[in-house]
C-alpha positions as CSV (number, residue, x, y, z in Angstrom):
1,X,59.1,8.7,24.9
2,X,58.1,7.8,28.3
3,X,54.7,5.9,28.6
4,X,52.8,7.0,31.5
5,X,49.9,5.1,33.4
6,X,47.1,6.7,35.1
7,X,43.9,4.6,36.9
8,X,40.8,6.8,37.3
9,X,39.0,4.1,38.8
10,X,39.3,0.6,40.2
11,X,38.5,-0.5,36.6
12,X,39.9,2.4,34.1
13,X,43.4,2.9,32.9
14,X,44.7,5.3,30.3
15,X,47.6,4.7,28.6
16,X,49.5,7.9,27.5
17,X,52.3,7.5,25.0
18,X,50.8,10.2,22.6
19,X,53.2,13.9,22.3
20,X,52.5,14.7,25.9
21,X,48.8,14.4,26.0
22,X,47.6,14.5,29.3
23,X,44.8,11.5,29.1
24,X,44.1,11.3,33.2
25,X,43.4,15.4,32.8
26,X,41.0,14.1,30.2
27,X,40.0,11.3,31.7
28,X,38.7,13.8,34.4
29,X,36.6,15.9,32.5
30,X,34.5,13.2,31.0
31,X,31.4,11.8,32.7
32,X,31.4,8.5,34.4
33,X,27.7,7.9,35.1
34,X,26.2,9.2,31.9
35,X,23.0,7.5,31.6
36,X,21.2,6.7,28.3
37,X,17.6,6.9,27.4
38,X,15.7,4.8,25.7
39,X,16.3,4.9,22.2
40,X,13.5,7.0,20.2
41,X,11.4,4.9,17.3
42,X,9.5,6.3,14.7
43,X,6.1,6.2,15.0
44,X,4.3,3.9,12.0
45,X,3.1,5.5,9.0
46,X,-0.6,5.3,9.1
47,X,-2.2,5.9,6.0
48,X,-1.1,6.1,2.6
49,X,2.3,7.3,1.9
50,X,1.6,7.1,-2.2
51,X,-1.1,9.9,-2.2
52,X,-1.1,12.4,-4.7
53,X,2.4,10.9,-6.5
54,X,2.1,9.5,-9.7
55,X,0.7,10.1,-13.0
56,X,-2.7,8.3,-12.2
57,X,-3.0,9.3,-9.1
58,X,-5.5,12.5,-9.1
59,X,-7.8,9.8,-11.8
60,X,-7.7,7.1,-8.7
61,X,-8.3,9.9,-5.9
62,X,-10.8,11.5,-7.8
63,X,-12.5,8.1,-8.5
64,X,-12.2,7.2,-4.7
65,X,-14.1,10.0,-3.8
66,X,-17.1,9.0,-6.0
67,X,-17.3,5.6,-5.7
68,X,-16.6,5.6,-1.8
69,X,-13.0,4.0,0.3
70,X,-15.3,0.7,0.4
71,X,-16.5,0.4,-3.1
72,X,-13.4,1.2,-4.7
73,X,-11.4,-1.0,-2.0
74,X,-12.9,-3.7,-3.2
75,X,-12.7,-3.2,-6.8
76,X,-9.0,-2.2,-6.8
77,X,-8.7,-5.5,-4.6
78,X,-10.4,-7.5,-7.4
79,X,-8.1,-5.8,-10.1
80,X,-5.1,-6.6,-8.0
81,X,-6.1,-9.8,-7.8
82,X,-7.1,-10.2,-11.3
83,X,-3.4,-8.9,-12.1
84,X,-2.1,-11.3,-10.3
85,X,-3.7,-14.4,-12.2
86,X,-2.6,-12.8,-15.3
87,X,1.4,-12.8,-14.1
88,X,1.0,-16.2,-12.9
89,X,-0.6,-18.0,-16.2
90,X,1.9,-16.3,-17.9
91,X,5.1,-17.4,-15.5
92,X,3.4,-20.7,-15.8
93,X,3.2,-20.2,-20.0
94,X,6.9,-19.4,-20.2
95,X,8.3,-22.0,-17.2
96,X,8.9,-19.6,-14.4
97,X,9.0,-20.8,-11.1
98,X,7.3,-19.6,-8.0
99,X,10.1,-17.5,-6.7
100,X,10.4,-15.7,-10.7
101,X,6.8,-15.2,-10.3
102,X,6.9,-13.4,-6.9
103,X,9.5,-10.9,-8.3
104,X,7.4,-10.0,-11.0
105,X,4.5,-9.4,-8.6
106,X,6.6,-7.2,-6.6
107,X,7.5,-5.9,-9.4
108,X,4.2,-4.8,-10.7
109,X,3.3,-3.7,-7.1
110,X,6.2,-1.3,-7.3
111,X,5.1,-0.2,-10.6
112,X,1.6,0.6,-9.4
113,X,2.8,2.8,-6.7
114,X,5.5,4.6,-9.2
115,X,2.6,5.6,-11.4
116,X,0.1,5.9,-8.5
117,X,-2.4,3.4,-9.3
118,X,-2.2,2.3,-5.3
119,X,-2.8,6.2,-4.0
C-alpha cells in the first residue's frame, strides 16, 4: 500500500495508509475554527438535599415546624455536638487517635443523614 500525504493547512497533515480512505476529503468536511463555550457548572444546592429521606425524617420535619428553623437549629446543633463528646471520650477510652476518631464522626454524620435525623 502506498502512503499518501495531504497538508490542509500550513500546520495540518494527514497521513493516509488506511484501505483507501480519503483523509484530505475528510479533512475538508471538518471545521477548522470551531469555537467552544464556556463550560456549563452546576449551580450549588441550596438547601437541604436530605428532606423527607429517612426513617426519622417526617418526626424531625414535623418537630421543626413546631419548635421553629432557629429553636430546633440550635438544639440539633447542641445534640451534634453532644454526640460528638461522646465519640471522642470513647476513641480516647479505647486508644484511638485523632484521625480514627474523625472517621467515626463522619461516620455517624453519614448515619444521621441515612436515617434522616439531619432533614
Amino acid at each position: 500500500m502506498a502512503t499518501t500525504t495531504t497538508s490542509i493547512s500550513a500546520t495540518t497533515t494527514f497521513s493516509s495508509s488506511i484501505g483507501g480512505e480519503d483523509y484530505a476529503l475528510l479533512a475538508r468536511k471538518v471545521p477548522m475554527n470551531v469555537r467552544m463555550g464556556k463550560p456549563v457548572r452546576s449551580r450549588p444546592m441550596m438547601g437541604n438535599v436530605n428532606e423527607g429521606k429517612g426513617l426519622f425524617a417526617p418526626i424531625v420535619v414535623v418537630t421543626r415546624n413546631i419548635v421553629g428553623k432557629k429553636r430546633f437549629n440550635q438544639l440539633r446543633g447542641k445534640a451534634i455536638a453532644l454526640h460528638s463528646q461522646v465519640i471522642t471520650e470513647f476513641c480516647k477510652s479505647i486508644g484511638a487517635d485523632q484521625k480514627q476518631r474523625q472517621g467515626l464522626i463522619r461516620l455517624a454524620k453519614k448515619n444521621g443523614e441515612r436515617l434522616g435525623f439531619l432533614a
